[in-house]
Structures are given as structure tokens and as C-alpha cells.
N, C-alpha and C positions, 0 to 999 in steps of 0.2 A: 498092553502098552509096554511099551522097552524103555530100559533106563532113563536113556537119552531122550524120549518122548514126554517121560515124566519130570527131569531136568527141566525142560524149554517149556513145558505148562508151567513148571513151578516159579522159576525164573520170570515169565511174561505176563502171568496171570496172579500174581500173589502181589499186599500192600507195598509197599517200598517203606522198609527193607526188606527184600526176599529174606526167607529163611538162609540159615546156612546148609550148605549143601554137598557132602561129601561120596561119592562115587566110587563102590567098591564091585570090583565085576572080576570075572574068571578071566576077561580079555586083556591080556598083554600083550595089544599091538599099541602104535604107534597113531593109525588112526581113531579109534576109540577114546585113547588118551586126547587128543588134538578136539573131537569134536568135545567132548564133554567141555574144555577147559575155553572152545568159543560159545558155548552157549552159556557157562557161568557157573561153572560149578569148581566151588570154593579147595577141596582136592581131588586126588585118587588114589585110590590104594587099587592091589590085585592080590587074589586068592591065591594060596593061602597066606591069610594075613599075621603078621605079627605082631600082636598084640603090644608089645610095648611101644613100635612105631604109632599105632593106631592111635595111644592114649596120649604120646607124643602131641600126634597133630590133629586131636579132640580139642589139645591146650590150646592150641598157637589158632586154632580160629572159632573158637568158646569166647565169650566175652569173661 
């Protein structure tokens, strides 16, 4: 199952409020980034990540 297939179960099939959902992939395109962010996923990042961004925006969608 791919990312994006795990997203759209997570998103469709989980209680409301879905989990939060951050999307870290090797792909830096432009589509990739677009699907993930209409099926609901909360951000993205791409590899290789920098970790001080990452813990950045753990904060900003962490309760």
C-alpha cells in the first residue's frame, strides 16, 4: 500500500477526528504534494529532512 493509499484509509475510515497526519516521501513533485494535501493530510515534508523544520511543524499541528 503507498503512502497516499494509507492517507485516504486513514482519513475515510478512522473516528472523526482522524489522526494527524504528516507525509514524508523522497517525491518532490508538485503532484504528490497536491494529492496528499486533497485527500487530508495535515503536512509534508521531503527527504532528506531537516530535522529542526520537522520538530517546527510536529509543534504547529501537535495539540
Amino acid at each position: 500500500m503507498s503512502g497516499l493509499a494509507l492517507l485516504k484509509n486513514i482519513k475515510e475510515n478512522y473516528e472523526k477526528p482522524a489522526p494527524k497526519v504528516m507525509m514524508i516521501t523522497a517525491y518532490d513533485d508538485d503532484h504528490n504534494f497536491k494529492e496528499a494535501m486533497k485527500l487530508g493530510a495535515d503536512d509534508f515534508l521531503t527527504k532528506p529532512l531537516d530535522f529542526a523544520v520537522l520538530k517546527e511543524k510536529l509543534k504547529a499541528i501537535l495539540p
